[in-house]
N, C-alpha and C positions, 0 to 999 in steps of 0.2 A: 508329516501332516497330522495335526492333532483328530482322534479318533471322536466320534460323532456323542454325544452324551446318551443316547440311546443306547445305541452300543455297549457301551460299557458297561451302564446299568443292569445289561445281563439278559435286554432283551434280542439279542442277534442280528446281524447284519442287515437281515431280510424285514427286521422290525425297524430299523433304522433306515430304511429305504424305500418301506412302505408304510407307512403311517395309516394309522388307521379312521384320522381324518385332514383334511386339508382345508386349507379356507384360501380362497380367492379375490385378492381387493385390487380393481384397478383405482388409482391414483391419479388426478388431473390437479395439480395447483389446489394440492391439500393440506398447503404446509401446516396450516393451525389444525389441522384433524389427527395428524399423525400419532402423536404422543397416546389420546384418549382413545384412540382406535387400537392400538396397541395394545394398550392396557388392558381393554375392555374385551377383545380379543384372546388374549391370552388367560384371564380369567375364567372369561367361557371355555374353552376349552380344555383346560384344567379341572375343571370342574364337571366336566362331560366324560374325557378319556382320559386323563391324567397327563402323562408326558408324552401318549402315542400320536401327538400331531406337529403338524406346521403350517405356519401362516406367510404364504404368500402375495407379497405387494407388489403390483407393477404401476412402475412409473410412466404414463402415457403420453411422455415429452413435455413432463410442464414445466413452466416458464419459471416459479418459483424456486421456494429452496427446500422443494417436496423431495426431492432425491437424496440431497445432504442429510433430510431429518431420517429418511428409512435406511440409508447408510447406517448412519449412527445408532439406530435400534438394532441393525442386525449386526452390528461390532459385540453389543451385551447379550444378545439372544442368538441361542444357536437352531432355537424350533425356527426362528424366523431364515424366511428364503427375498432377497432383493433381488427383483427382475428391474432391466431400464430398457426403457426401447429406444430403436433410434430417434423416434422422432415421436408427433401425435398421429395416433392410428386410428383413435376413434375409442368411445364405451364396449363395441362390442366386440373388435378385433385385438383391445387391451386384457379383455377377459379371454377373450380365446388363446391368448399367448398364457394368462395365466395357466389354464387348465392343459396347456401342453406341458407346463413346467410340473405341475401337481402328480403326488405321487401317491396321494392315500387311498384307502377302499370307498372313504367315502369324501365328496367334495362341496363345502359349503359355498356359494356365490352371494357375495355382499358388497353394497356399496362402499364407500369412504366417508360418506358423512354421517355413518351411523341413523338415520333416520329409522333403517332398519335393526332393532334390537339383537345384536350376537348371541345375548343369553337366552336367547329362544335354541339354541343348539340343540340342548338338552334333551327337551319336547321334540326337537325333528328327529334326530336319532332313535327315541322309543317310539314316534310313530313310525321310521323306517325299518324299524326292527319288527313290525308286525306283517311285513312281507312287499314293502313298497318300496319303489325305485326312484319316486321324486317326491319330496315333500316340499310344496310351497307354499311361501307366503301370502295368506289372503288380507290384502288391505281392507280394516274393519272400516277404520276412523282414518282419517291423513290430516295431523297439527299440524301449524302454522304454513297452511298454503291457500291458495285465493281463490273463491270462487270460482277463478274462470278457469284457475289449474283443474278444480275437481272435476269442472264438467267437461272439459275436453277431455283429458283421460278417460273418465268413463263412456263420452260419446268414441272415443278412438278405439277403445277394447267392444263395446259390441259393434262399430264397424265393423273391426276385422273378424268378429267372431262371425259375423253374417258374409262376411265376402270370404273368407279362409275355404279351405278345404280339406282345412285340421281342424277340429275341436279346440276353442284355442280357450284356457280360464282367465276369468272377467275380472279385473281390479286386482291383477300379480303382475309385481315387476320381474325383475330378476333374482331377486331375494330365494334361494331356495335349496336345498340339499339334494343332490345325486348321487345315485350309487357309481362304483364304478365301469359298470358296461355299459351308464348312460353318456358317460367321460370319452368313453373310445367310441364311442358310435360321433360323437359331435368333431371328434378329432379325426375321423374318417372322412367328415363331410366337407370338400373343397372350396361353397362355394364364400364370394371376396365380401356378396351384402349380404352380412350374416345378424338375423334376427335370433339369439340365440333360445329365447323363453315360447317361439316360434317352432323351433328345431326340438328343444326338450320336446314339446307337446305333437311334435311328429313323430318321434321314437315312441308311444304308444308305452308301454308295460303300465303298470300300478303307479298313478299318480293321485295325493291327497292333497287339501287344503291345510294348511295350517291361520286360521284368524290371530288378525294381532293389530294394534295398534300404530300406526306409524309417526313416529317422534317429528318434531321439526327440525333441520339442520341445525349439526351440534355448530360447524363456521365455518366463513365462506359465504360463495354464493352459489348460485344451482348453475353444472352447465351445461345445463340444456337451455337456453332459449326458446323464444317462440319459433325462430326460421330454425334451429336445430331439430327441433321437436318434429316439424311437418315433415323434414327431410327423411325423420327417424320413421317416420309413420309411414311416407312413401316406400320406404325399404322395408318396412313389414310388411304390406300390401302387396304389392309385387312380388316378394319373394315365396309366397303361400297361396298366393291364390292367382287363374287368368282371368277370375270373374270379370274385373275392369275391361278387358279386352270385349268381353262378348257383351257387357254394357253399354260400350264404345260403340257395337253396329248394331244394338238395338234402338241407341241415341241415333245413328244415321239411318234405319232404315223408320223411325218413327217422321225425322224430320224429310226425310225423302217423300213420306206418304203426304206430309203436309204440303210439300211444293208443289205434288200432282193433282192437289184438293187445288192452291191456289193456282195452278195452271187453266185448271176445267171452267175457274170461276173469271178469270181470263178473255178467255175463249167465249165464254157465257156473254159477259160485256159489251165486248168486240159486235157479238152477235147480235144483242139486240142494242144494240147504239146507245148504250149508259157507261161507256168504260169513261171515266175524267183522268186526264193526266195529273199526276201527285207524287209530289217527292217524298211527303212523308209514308206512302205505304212503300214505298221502294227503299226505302232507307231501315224501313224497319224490318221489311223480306231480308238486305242483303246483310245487315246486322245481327240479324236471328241465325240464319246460313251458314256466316262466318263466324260465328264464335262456337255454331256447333262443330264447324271441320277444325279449329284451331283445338278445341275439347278435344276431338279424336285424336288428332294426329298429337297431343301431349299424351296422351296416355301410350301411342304406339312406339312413342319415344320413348318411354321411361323402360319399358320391354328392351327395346332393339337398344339402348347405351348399358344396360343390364348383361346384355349379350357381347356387347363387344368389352367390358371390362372382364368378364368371364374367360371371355377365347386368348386376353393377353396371357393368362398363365402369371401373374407375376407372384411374389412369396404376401401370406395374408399378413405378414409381420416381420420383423426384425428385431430381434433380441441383439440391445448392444455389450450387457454387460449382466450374470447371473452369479452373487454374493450367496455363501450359504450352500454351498451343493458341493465342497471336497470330495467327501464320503463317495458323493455318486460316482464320482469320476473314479476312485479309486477301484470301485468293483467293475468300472465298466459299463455301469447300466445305459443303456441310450434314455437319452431324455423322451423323446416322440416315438411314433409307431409312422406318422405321417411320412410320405413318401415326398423326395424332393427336397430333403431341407440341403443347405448349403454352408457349412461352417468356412466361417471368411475367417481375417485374424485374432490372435485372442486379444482382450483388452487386458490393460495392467492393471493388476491386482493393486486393490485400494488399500491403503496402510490399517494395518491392525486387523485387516479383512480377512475371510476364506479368500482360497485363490479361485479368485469368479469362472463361471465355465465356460467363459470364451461367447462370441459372437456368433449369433443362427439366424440364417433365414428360415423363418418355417414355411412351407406350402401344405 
């Protein structure tokens, strides 16, 4: 098994196995982004630590020929590591696979379509270097998106900054640099609806802004959606904060107080002989009523099916196939710290490839 370029260079096995940065890209049907991600990628980096890193890609079951293209980059590139998973797991369990896979002191988390500038590396590292554990990115300006993009995101970040019960920063995506203890504390945590920019900002230590610019998609199209988007926001909400819940019986005990107002008024009617029979005040009681129990009992749903995907225990991901990681295997190192994982069969090693590291379920 050919010996790691690191290595040889004269920086030792332990430099070749820990990197002194890593960068993290989940991958959804980005085939036109691959090549310029890549490149751009690898520039930064180079240009920040020299050759002490590596850039990991996972493929989060896309439909395209997103896999073939990071194949083929990581056949010429040995800093590059190709993760595939079994299937689509989602933005934020395609990143959590990556950062199980990441091995450096520190770990950059970056989209695929570049929106977010890599050569901002540089700038995070000397601000990390002045004793900070997260440096992220604060959206100044955001090109080429719509109106009703901007303001729902920013109406969506102070919601939850107002319903959270974390300190959560206003207009950052995922975009951002972590040390390594911020890496093993997020890989500690089990749970399935993982908001991860959520969870940074729960682990507390030194965290700074970094301001910047945000580009328009280099190609492609966004995939988030609008019904993606709300589902995404549901699982932020819930996952950080009960506020919803005790909103929920403040909504029922406000509307409670109004039924025993129109109860009394009722009663009043009756009593002195002015009550008229009317569909429309009864239509509007039993319509106000019910959409405020249907209100409640959705938000106690989103809780209690929160709860039963939790109690299943199943793995937050499948890793079907990891290009790029000989080396590790040869000293032994375990890829996780995570307890629970399941290594099924290995897959076949792609021609011209590293021999991949076999199939994991992580938990």
């Amino acid at each position: 098994m050919t010996e790691a370029p690191a290595a040889r260079a004269g920086g030792g096995l332990r430099d070749a196995l820990h990197p002194e940065v890593s960068v993290v890209v989940p991958c959804y049907n980005e085939e036109g982004n691959v090549e310029a991600l890549h490149r751009r990628l690898s520039a930064a980096c180079r240009d920040a630590v020299g050759d002490a890193y590596e850039i990991v890609l996972v493929n989060d079951g896309s439909r395209d020929a997103t896999w073939p293209a990071i194949v083929a980059r990581q056949a010429l590139d040995p800093n590059l590591v190709a993760v595939d998973l079994s299937r689509n797991h989602g933005h934020q369990l395609a990143l959590s696979a990556g950062l199980s896979v990441a091995r450096g002191d520190k770990v950059l988390i970056l989209d695929a379509d570049l929106q977010d500038p890599p050569e901002l590396l540089g700038a995070m590292l000397a601000l990390m270097a002045e004793g900070h554990d997260v440096v992220y990115g604060l959206r100044v300006h955001r090109k080429g998106e719509t109106a009703f993009k901007r303001w729902s995101s920013k109406l969506f970040y102070r919601l939850l900054r107002y319903l959270s019960d974390v300190p959560m920063p206003l207009d950052a995506g995922d975009f951002r640099l972590i040390s390594r203890r911020v890496v093993d504390l997020l890989l500690s945590m089990p749970e399935q609806g993982r908001f991860l920019r959520g969870m940074i900002a729960w682990t507390g230590f030194s965290q700074v802004p970094l301001p910047y610019t945000r580009e328009p998609r280099l190609a492609g199209r966004s995939n988030y959606p609008l019904l993606r988007m709300i589902a995404f926001s549901m699982d932020a909400i819930t996952a950080f904060s009960i506020r919803p819940l005790r909103i929920a019986v403040l909504l029922g005990a406000s509307f409670g107080a109004c039924g025993l107002l129109l109860l009394a008024y009722t009663f009043y009617s009756w009593a002195t002989g002015t009550a008229v029979s009317g569909w429309t005040s009864l239509m509007a009681t039993v319509l106000l009523l019910g959409s405020a129990q249907l209100t409640v009992l959705g938000i106690i749903g989103e809780y209690v099916g929160r709860l039963v995907l939790e109690s299943k225990g199943r793995p937050l991901f499948i890793i079907r196939e990891i290009l790029g990681r000989s080396q590790t295997l040869e000293a032994g190192v375990s890829r996780f710290d995570l307890g629970g994982g399941a290594h099924l069969p290995e897959a076949t090693p792609a021609s011209g490839a590293a021999t991949p590291d076999g199939v994991v379920a992580a938990r």
